[in-house]
GUNU-417558 format. One record per atom (N, C-alpha, C): atom name; x, y, z; residue in one letter. Coordinates in Angstrom, 3 decimals. Last residue first. Layout:
REM GUNU-417558
(r "CA"; (X; Y; Z); "A");
...
REM end
This chain:
REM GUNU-417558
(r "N"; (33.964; -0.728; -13.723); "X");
(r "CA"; (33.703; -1.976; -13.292); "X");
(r "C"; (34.735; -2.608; -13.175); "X");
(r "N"; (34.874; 2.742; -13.468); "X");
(r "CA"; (34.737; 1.765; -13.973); "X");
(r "C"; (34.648; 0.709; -13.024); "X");
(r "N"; (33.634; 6.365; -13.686); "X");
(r "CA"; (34.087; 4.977; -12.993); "X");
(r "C"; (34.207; 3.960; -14.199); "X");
(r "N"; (33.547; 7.959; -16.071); "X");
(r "CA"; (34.265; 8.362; -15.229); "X");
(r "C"; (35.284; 7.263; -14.169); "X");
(r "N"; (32.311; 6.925; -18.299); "X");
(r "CA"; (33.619; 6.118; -17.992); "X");
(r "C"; (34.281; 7.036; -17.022); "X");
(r "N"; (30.091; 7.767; -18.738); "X");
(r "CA"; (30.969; 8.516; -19.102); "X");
(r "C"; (32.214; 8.082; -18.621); "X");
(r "N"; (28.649; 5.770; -17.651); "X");
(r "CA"; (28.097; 5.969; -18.981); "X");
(r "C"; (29.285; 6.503; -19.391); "X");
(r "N"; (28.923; 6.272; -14.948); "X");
(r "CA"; (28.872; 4.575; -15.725); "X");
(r "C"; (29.613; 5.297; -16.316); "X");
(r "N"; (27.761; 8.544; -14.018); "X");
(r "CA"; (28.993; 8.160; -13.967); "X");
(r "C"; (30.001; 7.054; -14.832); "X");
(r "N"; (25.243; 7.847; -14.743); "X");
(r "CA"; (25.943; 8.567; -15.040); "X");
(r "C"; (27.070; 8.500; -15.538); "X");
(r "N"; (24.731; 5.464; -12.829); "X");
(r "CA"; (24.476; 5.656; -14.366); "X");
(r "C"; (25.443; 6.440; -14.792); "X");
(r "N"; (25.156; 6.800; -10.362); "X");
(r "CA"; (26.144; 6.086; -10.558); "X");
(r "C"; (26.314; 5.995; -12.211); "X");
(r "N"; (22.749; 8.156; -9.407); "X");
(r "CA"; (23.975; 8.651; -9.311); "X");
(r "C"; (24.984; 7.901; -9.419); "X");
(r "N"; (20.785; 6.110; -10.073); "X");
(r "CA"; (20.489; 7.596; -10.499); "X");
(r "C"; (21.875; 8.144; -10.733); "X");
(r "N"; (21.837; 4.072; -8.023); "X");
(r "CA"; (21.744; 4.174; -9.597); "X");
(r "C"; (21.427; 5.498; -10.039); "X");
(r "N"; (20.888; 5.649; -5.602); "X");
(r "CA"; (21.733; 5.159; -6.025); "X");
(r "C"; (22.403; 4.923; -7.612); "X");
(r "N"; (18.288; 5.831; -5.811); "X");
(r "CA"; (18.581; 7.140; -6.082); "X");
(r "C"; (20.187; 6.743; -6.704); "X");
(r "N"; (17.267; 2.991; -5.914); "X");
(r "CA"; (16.940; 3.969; -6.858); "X");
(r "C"; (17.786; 5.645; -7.695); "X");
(r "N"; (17.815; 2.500; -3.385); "X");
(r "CA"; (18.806; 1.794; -4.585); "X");
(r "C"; (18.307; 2.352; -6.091); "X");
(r "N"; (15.967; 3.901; -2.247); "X");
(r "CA"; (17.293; 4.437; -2.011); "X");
(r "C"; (18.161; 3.585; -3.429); "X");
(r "N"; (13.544; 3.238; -3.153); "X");
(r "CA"; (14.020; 4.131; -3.245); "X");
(r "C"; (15.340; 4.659; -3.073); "X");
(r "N"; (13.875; 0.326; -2.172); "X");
(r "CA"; (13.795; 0.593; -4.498); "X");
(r "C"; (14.197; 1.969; -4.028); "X");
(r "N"; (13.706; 0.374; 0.674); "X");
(r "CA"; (15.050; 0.036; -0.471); "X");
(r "C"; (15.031; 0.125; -1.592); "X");
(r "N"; (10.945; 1.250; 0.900); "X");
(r "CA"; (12.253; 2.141; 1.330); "X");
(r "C"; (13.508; 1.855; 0.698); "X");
(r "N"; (10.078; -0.963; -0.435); "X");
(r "CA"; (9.744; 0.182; -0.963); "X");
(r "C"; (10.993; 0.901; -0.643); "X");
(r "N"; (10.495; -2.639; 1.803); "X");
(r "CA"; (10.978; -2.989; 0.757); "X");
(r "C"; (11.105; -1.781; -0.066); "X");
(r "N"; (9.520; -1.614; 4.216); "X");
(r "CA"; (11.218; -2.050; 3.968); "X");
(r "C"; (11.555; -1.879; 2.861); "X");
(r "N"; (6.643; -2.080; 3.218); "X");
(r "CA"; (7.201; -0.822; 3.675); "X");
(r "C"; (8.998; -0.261; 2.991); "X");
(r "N"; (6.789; -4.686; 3.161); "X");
(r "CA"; (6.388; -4.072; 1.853); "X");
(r "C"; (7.093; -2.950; 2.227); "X");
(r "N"; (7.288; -5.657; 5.742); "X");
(r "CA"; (8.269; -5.703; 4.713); "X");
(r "C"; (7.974; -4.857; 3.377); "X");
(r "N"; (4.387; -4.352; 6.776); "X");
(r "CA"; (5.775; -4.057; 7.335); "X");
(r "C"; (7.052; -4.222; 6.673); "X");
(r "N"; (2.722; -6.337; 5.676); "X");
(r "CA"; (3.074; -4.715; 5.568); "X");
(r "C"; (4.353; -4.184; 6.097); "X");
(r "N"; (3.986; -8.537; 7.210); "X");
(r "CA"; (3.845; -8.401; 5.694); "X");
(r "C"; (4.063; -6.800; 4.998); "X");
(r "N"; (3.149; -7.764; 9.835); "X");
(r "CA"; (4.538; -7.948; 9.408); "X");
(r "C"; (4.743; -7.467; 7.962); "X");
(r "N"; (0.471; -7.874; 9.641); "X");
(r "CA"; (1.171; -6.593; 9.553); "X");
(r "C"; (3.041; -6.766; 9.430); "X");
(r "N"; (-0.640; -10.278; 9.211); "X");
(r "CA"; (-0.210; -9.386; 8.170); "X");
(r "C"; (0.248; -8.345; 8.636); "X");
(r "N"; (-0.995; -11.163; 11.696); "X");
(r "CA"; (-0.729; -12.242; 10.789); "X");
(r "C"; (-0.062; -11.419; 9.930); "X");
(r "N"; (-2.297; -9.070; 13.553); "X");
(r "CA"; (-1.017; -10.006; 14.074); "X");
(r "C"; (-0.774; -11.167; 12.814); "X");
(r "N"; (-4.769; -8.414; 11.920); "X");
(r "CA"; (-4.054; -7.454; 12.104); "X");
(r "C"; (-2.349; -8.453; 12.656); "X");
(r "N"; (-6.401; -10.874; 12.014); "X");
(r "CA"; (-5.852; -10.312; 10.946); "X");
(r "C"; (-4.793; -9.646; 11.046); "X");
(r "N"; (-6.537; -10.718; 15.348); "X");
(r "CA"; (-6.070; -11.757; 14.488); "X");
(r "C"; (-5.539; -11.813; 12.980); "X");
(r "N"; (-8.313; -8.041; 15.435); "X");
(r "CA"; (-6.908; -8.530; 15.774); "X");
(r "C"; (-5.989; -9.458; 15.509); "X");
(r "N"; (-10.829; -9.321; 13.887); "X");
(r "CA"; (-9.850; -7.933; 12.943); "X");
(r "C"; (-8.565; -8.038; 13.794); "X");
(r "N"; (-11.534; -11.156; 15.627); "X");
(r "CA"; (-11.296; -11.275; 14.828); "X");
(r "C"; (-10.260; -10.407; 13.613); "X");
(r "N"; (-12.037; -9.215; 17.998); "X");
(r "CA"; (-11.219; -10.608; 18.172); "X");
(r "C"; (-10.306; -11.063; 16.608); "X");
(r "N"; (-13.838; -8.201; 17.498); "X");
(r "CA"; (-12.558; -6.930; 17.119); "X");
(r "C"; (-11.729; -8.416; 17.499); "X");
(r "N"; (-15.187; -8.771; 13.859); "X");
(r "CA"; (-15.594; -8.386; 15.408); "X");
(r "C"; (-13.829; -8.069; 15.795); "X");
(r "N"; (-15.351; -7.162; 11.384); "X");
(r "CA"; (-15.230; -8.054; 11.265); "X");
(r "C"; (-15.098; -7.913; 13.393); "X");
(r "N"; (-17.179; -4.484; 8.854); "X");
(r "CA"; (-16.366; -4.709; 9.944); "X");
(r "C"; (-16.729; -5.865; 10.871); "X");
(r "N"; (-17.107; -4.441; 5.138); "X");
(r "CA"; (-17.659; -5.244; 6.300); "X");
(r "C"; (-16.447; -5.166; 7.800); "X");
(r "N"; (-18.169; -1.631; 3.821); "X");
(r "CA"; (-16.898; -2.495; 4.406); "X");
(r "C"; (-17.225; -3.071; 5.705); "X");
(r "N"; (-19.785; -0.531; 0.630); "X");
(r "CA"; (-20.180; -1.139; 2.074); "X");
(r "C"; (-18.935; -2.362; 2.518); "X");
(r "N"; (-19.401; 2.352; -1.321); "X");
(r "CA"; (-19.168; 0.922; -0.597); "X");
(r "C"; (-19.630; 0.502; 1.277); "X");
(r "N"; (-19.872; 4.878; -1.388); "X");
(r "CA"; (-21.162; 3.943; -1.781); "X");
(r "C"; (-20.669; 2.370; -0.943); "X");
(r "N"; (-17.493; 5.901; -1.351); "X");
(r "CA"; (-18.213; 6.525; 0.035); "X");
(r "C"; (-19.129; 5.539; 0.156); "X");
(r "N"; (-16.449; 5.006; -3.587); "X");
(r "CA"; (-15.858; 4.588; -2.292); "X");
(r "C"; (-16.903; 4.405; -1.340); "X");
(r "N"; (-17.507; 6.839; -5.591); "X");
(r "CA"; (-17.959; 5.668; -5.131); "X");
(r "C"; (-17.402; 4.914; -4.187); "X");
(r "N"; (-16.074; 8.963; -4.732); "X");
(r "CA"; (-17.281; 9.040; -4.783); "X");
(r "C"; (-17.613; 7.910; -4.505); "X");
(r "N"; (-13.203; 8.357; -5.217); "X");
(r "CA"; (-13.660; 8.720; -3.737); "X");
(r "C"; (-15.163; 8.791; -3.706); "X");
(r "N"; (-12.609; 8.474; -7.703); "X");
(r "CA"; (-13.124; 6.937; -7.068); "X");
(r "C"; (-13.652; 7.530; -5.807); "X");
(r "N"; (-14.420; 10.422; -10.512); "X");
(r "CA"; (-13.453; 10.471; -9.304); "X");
(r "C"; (-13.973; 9.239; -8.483); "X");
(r "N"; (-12.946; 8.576; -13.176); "X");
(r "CA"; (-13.839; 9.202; -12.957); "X");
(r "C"; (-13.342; 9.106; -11.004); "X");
(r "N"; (-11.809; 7.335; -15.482); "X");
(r "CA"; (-11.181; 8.045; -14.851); "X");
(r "C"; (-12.323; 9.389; -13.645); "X");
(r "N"; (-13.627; 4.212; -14.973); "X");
(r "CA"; (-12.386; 4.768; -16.002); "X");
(r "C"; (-11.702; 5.916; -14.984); "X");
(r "N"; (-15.578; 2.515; -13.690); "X");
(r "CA"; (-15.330; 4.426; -13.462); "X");
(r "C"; (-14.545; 4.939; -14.121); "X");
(r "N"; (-14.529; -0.128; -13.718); "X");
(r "CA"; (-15.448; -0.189; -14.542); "X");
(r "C"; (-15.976; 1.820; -15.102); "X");
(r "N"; (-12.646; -0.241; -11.608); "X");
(r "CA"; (-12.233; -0.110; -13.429); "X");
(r "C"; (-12.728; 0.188; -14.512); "X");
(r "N"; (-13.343; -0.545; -9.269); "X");
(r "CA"; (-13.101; 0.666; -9.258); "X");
(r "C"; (-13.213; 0.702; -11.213); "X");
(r "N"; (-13.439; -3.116; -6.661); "X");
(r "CA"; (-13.197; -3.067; -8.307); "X");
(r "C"; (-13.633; -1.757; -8.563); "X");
(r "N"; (-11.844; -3.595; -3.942); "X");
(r "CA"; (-12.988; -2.967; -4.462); "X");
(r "C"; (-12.799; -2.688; -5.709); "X");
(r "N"; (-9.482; -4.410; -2.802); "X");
(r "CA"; (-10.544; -5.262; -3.448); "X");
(r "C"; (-11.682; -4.744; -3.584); "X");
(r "N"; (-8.561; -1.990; -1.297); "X");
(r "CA"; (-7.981; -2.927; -2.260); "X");
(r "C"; (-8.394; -3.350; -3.354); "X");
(r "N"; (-10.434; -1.782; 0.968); "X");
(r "CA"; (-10.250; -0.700; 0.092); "X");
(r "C"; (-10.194; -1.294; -1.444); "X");
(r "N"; (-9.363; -4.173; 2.645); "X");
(r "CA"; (-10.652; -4.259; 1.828); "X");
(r "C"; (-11.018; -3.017; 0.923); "X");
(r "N"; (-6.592; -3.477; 3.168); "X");
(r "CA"; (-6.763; -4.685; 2.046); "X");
(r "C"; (-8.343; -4.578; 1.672); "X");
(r "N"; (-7.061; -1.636; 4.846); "X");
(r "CA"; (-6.090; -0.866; 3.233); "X");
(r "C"; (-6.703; -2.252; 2.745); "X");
(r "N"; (-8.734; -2.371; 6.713); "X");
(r "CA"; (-9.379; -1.429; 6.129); "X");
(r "C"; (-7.952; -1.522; 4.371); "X");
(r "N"; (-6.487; -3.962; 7.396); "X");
(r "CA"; (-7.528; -4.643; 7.274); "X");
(r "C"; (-8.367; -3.607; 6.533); "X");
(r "N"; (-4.270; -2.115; 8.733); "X");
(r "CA"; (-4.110; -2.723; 7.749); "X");
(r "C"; (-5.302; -3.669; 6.866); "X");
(r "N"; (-5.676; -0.715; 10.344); "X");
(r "CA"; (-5.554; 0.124; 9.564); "X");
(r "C"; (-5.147; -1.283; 8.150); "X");
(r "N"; (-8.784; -2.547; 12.198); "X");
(r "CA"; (-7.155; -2.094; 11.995); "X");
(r "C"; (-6.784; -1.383; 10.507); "X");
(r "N"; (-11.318; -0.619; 12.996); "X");
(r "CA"; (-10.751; -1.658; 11.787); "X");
(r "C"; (-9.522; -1.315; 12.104); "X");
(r "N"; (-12.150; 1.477; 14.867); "X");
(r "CA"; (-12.185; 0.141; 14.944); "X");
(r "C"; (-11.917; -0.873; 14.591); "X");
(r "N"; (-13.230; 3.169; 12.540); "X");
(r "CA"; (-12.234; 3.681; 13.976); "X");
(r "C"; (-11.492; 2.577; 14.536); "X");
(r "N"; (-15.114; 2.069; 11.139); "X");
(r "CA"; (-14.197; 1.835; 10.907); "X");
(r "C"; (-13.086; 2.648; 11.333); "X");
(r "N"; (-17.685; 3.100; 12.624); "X");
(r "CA"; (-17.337; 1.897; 12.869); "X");
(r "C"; (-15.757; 1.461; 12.707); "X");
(r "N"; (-19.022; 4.676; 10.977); "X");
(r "CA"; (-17.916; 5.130; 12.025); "X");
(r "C"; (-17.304; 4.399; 12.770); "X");
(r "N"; (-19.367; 3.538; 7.517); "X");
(r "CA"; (-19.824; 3.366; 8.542); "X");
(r "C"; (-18.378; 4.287; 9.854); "X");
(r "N"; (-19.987; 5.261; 4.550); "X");
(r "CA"; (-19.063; 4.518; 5.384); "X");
(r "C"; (-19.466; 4.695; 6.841); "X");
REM end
């Protein structure tokens, strides 16, 4: 890997990570062949332009995640409750 990718926005480096087909290694360690890949860095006009289109995107994924977890824990601590007719609907 090039030192270059100081220089990649963070979100542009996670999507070309991404798309590196890995499946064919079964369970074998990926960081090895990672190192083998070659990630094209894109000029910085250009990687900024990426970076102001999708980072929102990332940005909801984020949101989103943060809400399965909490509406996660939520349910966790309600099931329960369901189940044993403590509460009711």
């Amino acid at each position: 890997m090039s030192s270059n990718l100081n220089l990649i926005p963070q979100c542009l480096l996670f999507s070309s990570l991404v798309n590196i087909d890995l499946s064919s290694y079964s369970y074998a360690r990926h960081f090895k062949y990672l190192k083998e890949e070659e990630i094209l860095v894109p000029p910085a006009l250009i990687a900024s332009i990426f970076k102001n289109h999708v980072a929102k995107w990332y940005e909801k994924i984020q949101q989103n995640r943060e809400c399965l977890l909490l509406l996660t824990e939520v349910r966790d601590h309600l099931l329960p409750k369901l189940m044993s007719g403590e509460i009711t609907v």
